[in-house]
N, C-alpha and C positions, 0 to 999 in steps of 0.2 A: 440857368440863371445868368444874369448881363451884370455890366459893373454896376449901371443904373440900379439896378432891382437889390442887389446887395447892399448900396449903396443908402436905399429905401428902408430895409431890414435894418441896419444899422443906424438910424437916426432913429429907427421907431423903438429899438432895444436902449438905446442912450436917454430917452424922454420917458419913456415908461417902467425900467428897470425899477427905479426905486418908488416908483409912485404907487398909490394902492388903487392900479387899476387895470394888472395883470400886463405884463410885456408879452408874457404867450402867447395871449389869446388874441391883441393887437397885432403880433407878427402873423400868426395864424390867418387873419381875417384879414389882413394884408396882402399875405400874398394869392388869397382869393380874390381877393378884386381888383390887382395888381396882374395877375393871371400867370405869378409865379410857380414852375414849378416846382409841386413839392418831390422830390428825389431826394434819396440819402443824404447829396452833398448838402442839399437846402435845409434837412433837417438838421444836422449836426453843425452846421453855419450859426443857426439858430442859437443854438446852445453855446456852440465857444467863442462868440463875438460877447460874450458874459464876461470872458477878460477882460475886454476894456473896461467895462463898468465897474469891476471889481476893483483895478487900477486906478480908477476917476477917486473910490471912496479912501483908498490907503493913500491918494496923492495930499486926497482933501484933511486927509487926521491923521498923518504923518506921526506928528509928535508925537499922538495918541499908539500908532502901531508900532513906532522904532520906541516906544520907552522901557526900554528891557526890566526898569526897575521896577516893573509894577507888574510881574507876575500871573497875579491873580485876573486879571484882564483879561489874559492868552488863556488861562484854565476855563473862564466863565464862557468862552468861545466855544474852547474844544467839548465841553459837555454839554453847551448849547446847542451844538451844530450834529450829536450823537443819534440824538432820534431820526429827523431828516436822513440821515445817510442808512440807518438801517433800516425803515419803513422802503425811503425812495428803492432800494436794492432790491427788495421783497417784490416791490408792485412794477415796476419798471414796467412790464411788459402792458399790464394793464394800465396802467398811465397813457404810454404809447398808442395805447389803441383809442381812447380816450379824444386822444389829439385830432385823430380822422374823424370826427364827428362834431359839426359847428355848433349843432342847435344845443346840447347839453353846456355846451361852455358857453354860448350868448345867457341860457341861463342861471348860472351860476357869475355871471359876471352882471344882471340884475339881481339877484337874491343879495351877492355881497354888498351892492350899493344900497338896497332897501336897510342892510344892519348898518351901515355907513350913515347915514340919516339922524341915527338912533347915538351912536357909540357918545359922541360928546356929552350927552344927558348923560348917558349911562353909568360915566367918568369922568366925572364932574369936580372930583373934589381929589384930586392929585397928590400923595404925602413925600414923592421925589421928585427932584429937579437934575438930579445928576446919574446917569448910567453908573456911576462906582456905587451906586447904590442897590444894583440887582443883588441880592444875592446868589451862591451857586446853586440851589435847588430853585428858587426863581428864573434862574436861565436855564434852566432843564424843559422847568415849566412855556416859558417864552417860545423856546425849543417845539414845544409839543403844540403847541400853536401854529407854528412856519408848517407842522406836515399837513396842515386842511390844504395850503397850498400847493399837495400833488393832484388837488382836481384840478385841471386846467382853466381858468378864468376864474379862479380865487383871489388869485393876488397874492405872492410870498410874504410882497411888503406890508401890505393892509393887514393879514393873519398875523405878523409878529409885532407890529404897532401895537393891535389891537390886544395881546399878548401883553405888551412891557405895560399899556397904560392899566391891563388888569391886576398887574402885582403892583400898581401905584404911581407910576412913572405918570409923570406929565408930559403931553403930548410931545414937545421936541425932545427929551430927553426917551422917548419909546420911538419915536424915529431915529434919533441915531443909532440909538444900541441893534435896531432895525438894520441899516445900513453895516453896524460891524458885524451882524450876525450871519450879514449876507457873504460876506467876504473866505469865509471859510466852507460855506453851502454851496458857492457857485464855484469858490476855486474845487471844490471836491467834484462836483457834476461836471465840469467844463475839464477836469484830468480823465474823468472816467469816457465822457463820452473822446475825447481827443485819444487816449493809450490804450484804454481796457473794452471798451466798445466795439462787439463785431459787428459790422453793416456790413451792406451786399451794397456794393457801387460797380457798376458796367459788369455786371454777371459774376460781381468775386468779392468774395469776404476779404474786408481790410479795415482799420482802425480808420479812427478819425483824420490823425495826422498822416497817414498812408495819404489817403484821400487829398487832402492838402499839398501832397508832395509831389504828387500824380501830373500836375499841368501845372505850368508858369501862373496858368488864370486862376488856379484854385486859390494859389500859393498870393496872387495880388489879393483877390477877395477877402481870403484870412485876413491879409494886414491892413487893407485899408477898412476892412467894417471892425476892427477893434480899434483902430484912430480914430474913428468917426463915432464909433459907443464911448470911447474915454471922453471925447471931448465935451460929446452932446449929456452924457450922464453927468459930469461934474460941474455942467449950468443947471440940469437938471436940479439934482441935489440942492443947490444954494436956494432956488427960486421957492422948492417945495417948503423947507424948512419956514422960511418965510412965511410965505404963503398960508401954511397949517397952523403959524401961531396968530396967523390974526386972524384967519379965519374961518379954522376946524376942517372937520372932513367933509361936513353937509355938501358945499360944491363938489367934490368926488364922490359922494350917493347918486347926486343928481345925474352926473356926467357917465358915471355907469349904468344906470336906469334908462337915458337916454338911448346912449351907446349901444347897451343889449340889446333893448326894444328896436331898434333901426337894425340890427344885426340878425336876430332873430325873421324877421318880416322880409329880409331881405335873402336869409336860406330858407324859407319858408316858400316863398314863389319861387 
């Protein structure tokens, strides 16, 4: 991989992270037609350039993450973010293998955009407007939603939107709690794949940050593709919000329906 190509991975993880139109499956189908390779370093690149975007969301709700006084916030998190961490542990391997095959994820990144289409009728009539309004067995719930997103080209984000607006949330108040739910999900995968993660890199088992530490060039790529995912994820963010309140998710059904269909046809020949 070159600075350029990381450099690619990391704008397309900062614009997609939070959106519900799967950054996976975009990095994934990226660096296919980019003719990146995929190698350990590439895949675990992948994953821990997650820190910047993680970073982008607690820069953007600060007040919301540093307010020690409100306890219950940090618990609706950590039983949130329970299921994800022990499903993801379980299937790990199959998840992974998952990842080596385009055509399943082009279509599951058409299937979610066809329910995309759908979800504003479907939740229509919204009884919260504020995240302090989950309660903690609703964030369990929300929770068990984020794990559809271990099939690749799900979408984390869309699966826990889609989550908050079913226990009642209206749509930006099920995006944000989206966005904090995310925070504890990716900081947990992006420690696991970086400390506890064995990968085989140049014929030897070593951790994520081994890897990293290995060459000056690994060690740049690390820090310039999570500069580059904080920066691009926290326009990201602002735009989506926006965007989703005035005008639903029907244009991200579309754009995934698009998207897969052109991806699909495209591993297909």
């Amino acid at each position: 991989m070159t600075l350029s190509e990381a450099i690619i991975l990391a704008i397309i993880e900062g614009i997609t992270e939070f959106l519900p139109v799967s950054s996976t499956a975009h990095m994934i189908f990226a660096s296919s037609i980019f003719g990146i390779e995929s190698d350990e370093f590439v895949k675990m690149f992948q994953v821990s350039i997650q820190f910047g975007a993680i970073l982008a969301v607690v820069s953007l709700y600060w007040r919301r993450f540093f307010n020690f006084s409100s306890p219950q916030f940090y618990l609706k998190l950590i039983i949130g973010v329970i299921p994800a961490l022990v499903l993801g542990k379980l299937f790990d391997d199959k998840i992974e293998a998952v990842l080596e095959k385009p055509i399943p994820i082009a279509l599951m990144l058409i299937l979610g955009g066809v329910v995309l289409l759908f979800i504003d009728r479907l939740f229509n009539h919204p009884r919260f407007d504020s995240v302090d309004s989950v309660s903690k067995l609703g964030a369990v719930k929300i929770g068990l939603w984020q794990c559809l997103a271990m099939m690749p080209g799900t979408s984390r984000s869309a699966a826990s939107i889609i989550g908050g607006m079913q226990q009642g949330l209206s749509r930006k108040a099920a995006a944000e709690f989206s966005f904090f739910l995310a925070v504890p999900t990716m900081f947990a995968v992006t420690c696991y794949s970086l400390f506890l993660k064995d990968w085989t890199y140049k014929g030897t088992h070593q951790t994520g940050i081994d890897m990293i530490l290995s060459s000056q060039q690994n060690t740049q790529f690390f820090i310039v593709g999570n500069i580059i995912a904080f920066l691009i994820a926290a326009l990201a963010i602002k735009f989506f919000l926006g965007f989703l309140h005035k005008y639903g998710f029907k244009v991200w059904g579309w754009y995934r329906v698009l998207i897969g269909c052109s991806l699909l046809i495209y591993f297909l020949r």
